[in-house]
VEXMI-670308 format. One line per 4 residues: number of its first residue (from 1); their letters; for each residue z negated, x, y of N, C-alpha, C. Coordinates in pm, whole numbers. Each point is the difference from the previous one (the first is absolute). Layout:
N
NUM> a> Z,X,Y,Z,X,Y,Z,X,Y; ...
// end
This chain:
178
1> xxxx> -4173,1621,-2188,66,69,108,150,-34,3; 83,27,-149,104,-72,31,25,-123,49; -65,-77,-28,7,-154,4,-2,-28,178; -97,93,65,-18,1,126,83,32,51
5> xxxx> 119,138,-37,91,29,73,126,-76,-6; 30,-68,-112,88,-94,-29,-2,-102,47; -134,-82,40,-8,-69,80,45,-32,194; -66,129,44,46,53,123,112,-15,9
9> xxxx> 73,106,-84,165,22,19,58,-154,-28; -49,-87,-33,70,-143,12,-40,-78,92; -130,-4,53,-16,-55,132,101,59,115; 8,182,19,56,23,90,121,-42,-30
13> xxxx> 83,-1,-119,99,-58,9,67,-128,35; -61,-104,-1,-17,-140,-6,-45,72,184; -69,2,64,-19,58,150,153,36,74; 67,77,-90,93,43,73,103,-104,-15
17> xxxx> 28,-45,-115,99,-70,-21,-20,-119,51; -117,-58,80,-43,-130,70,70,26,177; -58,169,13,49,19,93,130,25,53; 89,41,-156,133,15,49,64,-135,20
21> xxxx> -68,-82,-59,83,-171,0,-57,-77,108; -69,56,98,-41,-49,121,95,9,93; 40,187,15,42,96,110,168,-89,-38; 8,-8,-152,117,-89,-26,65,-102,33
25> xxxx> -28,-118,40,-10,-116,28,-30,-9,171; -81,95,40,-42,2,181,141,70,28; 66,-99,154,109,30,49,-70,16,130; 48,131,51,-17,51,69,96,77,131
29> xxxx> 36,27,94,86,92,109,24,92,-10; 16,98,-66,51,119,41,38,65,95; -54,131,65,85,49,135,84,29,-29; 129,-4,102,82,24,26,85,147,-100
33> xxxx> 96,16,-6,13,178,-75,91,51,163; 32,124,2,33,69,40,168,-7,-24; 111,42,50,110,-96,37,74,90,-146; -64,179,-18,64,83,-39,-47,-89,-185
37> xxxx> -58,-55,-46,-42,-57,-95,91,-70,-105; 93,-86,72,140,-58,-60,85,85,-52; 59,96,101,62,106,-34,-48,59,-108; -156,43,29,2,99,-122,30,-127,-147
41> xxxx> -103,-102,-29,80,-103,-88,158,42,-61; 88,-44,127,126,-16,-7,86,134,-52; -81,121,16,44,124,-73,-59,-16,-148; -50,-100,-38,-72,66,-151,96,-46,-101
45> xxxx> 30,59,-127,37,-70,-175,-128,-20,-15; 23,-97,-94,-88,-67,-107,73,-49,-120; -55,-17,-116,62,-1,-154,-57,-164,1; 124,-53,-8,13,-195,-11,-72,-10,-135
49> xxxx> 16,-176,-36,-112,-18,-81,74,30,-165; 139,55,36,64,92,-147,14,153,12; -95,18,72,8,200,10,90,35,74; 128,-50,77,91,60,112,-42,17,83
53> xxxx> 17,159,29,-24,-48,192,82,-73,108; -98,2,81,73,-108,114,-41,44,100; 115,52,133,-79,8,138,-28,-123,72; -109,36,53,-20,-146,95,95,-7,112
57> xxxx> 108,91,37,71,-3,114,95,-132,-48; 35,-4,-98,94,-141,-45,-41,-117,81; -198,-13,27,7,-129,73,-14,35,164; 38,73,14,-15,26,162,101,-110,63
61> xxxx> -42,-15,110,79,-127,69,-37,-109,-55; -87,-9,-71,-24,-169,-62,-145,-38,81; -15,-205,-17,-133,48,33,-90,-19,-156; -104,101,-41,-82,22,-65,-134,-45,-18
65> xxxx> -11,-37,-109,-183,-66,-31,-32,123,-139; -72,102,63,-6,81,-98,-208,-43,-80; 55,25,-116,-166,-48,-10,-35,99,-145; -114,58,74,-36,135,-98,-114,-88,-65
69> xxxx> 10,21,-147,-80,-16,-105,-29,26,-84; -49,-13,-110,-46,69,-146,-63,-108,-79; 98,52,-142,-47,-90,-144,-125,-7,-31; -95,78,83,-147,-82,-49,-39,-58,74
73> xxxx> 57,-28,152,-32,-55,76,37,-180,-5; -154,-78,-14,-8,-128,-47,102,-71,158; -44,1,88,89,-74,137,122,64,32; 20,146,-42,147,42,-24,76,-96,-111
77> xxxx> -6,-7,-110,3,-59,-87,85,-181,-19; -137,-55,109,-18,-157,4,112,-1,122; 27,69,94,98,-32,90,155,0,-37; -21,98,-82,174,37,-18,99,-140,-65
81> xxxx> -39,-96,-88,117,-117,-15,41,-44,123; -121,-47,125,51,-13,122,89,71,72; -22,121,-20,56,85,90,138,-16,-63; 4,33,-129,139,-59,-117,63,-88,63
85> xxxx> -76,-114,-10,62,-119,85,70,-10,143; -103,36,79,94,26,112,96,117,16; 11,77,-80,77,127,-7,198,-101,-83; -100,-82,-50,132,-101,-9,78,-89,80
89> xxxx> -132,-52,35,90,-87,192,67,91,66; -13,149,13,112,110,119,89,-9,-53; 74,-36,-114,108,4,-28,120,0,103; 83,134,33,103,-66,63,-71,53,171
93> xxxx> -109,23,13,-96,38,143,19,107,-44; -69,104,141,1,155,-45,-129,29,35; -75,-78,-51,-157,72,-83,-30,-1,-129; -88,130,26,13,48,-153,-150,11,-22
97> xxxx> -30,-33,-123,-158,41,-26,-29,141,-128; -35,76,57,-27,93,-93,-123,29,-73; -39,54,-88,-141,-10,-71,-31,173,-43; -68,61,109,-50,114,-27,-128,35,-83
101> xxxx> 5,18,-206,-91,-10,-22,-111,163,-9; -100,-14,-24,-70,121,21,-51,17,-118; 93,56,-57,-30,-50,-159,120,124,-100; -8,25,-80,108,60,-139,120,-24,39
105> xxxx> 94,47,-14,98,-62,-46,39,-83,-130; -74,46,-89,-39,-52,-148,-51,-178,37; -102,42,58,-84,-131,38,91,-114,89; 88,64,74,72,-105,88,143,-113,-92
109> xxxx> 48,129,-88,86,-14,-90,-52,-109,-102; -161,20,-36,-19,-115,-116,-39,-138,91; -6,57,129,-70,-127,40,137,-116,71; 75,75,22,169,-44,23,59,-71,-103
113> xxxx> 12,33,-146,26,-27,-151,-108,-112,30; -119,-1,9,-75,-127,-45,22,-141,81; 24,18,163,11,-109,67,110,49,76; 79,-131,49,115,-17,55,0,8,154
117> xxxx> -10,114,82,9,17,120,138,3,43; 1,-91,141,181,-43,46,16,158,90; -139,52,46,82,134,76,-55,119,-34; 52,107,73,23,152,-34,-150,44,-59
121> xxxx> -88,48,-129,-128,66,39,38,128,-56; -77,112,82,18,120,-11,-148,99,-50; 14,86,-50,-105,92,-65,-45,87,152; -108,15,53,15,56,151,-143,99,-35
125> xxxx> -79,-17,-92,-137,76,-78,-79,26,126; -74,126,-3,-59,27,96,33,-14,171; 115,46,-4,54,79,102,78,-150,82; -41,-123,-89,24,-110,101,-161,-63,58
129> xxxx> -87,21,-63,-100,-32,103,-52,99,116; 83,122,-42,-1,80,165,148,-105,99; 59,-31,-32,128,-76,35,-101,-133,99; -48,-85,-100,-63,-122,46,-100,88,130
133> xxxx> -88,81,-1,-130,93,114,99,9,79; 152,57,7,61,7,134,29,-84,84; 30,-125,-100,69,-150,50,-183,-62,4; -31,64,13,-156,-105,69,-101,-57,-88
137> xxxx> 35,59,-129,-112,-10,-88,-139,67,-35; -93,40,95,-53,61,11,-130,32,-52; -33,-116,-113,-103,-55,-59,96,87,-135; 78,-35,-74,94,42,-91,-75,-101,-100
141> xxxx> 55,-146,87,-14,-120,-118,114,-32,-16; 0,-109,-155,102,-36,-38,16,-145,-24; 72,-85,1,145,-9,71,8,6,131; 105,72,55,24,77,131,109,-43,-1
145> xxxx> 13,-106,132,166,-16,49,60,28,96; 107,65,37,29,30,140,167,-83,32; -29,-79,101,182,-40,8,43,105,157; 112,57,-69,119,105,77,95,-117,84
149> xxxx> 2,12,99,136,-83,32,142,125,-14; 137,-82,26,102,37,-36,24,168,50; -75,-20,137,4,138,80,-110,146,-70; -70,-27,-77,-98,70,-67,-137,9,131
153> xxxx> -30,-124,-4,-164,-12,54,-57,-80,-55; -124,20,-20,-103,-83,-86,-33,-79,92; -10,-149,19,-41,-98,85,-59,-6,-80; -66,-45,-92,-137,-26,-88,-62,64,-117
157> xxxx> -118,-25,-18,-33,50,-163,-135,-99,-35; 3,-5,-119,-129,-42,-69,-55,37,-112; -128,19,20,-77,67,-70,-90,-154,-82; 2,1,-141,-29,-71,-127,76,-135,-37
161> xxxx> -33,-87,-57,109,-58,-44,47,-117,76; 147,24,45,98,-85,33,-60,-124,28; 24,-69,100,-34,-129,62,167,-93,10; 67,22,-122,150,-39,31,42,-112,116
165> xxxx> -66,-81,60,46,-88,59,29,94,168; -122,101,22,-8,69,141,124,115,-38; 26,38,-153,113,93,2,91,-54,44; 54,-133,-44,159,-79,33,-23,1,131
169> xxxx> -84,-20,53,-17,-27,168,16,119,34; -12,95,-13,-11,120,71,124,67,-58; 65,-9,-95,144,41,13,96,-74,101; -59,-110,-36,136,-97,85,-16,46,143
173> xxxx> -140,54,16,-27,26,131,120,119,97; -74,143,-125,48,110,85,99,17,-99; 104,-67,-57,123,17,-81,124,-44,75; 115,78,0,123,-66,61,49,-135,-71
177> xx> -53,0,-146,58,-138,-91,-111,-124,50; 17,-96,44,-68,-146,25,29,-87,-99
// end
């Protein structure tokens, strides 16, 4: 009987975890959020990846590639040197990429210490994947990106992992920087 239930509980696991690395990797549209959505964003603190808080009002007026994720998340994960990377080409531009994780603060902190991210990631726990459901995440998958232009409107979002070549295109698109 044990053997049976131990078994199960590893199929379903191996089930779910097949399925989360599907829902992972599938990029998908998101609807639209609601305009009041940014704002609320733009009112929140969050504790950076050394325990300070930080309001998000600091990046208001910028344009923004915010991208909500989490340390167990395998395509959260695999995107971020890119995102690193191009978070290095803005140099000197006024976009900013932020990294809302859904995760500890503990957890964001060791995962900051372990690899070298060029921009801001923040501890956002629960109460940022209600954040991502307003901005049009409605599935409440992860990695979730939304780009803000300078004025605070979301011209885009994407739902699983990053297609970087359609991101550069689509900043350059709806971004004041060319």
């Amino acid at each position: 009987m044990n053997k049976k239930f131990i078994g199960l509980a590893v199929a379903l696991g191996l089930l779910f975890a097949g399925l989360g690395i599907y829902a992972g990797n599938r990029q998908t549209t998101p609807k639209p959020p609601a305009d009041k959505s940014v704002a609320q964003l733009m009112a929140q603190q969050f504790k950076d990846s050394e325990g300070k808080p930080q309001s998000m009002a600091e990046w208001r007026g910028k344009f923004l590639v915010v991208n909500f994720w989490a340390t167990w998340c395998a395509p959260c994960v695999q995107e971020m040197p890119e995102l690193s990377a191009m978070q290095d080409g803005f140099k000197g531009k006024s976009i900013q990429i932020l990294g809302l994780g859904i995760d500890s603060p503990t957890n964001i902190a060791d995962f900051a210490k372990k690899y070298k991210i060029s921009y801001p990631l923040f501890s956002a726990g629960m109460e940022g994947s209600e954040l991502s459901r307003q901005l049009g995440n409605t599935g409440g998958g992860l990695p979730f990106t939304v780009l803000i232009n300078a004025e605070g409107k979301v011209v885009k979002s994407y739902l699983g992992r990053l297609k970087m070549d359609e991101l550069h295109t689509d900043i350059a698109k709806y971004s004041l920087e060319k």
